[in-house]
N, C-alpha and C positions, 0 to 999 in steps of 0.2 A: 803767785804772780799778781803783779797792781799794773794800772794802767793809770798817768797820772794825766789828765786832759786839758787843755791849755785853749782858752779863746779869747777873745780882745772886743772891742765893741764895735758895731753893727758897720761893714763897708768896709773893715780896714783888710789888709792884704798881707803886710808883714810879719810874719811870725815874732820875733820883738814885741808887737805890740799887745799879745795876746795876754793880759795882764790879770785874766779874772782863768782858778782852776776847778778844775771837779775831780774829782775820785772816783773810782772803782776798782773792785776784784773780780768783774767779768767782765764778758765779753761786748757790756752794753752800756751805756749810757744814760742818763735820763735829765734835762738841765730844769729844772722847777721855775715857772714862772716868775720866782723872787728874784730867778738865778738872772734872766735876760738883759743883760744892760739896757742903763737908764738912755731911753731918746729913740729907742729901737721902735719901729714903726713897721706897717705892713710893704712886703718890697723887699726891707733892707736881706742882708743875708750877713751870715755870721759862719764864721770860719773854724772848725774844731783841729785842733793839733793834738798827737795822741804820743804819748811816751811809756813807752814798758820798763816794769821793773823786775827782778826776780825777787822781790820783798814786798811784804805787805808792809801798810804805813807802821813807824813804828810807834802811832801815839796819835788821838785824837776821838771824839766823840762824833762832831759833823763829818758828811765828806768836804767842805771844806779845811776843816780842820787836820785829815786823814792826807788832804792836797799840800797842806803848806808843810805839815812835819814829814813826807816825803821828800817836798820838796829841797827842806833843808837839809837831810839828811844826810850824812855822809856815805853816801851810795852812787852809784852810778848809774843811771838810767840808758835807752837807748839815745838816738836821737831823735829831737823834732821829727815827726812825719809830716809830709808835704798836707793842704787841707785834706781830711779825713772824710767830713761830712762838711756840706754848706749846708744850713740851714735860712732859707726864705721864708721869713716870720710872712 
């Protein structure tokens, strides 16, 4: 099982907009300072959307790389979870 993780940048609300992803194959997450969108400030908060799959990515080196060849993949994930975690930088 993967978990494909989906966030958007600092203050937005809609799931749509969540346009930057992260990968895992547990139960945890960790987003790397590189990962934070640009403009993100102390305050803001940032929204995680989480997707399960019963496949691990089929192809990639980073996890972002492991997020977009999941993504594309032809599999089906679950759906969007409502925000998962907020994160206030």
């Amino acid at each position: 099982m993967s978990h494909l993780i989906h966030y958007g940048d600092a203050n937005t609300t809609d799931p749509h907009d969540a346009k930057y992803m992260g990968y895992s194959e547990t139960n945890k997450f960790t987003l790397a300072a590189a990962g934070i969108p640009v403009g993100a400030t102390t305050g803001d908060k940032i929204p995680f959307y989480v997707q399960a799959y019963g496949i691990i990515a089929p192809s990639g080196v980073t996890n972002v790389e492991k997020a977009a060849a999941l993504h594309d993949a032809d599999v089906e994930g679950s759906a969007w979870s409502t925000p998962v975690v907020e994160v206030t930088i």
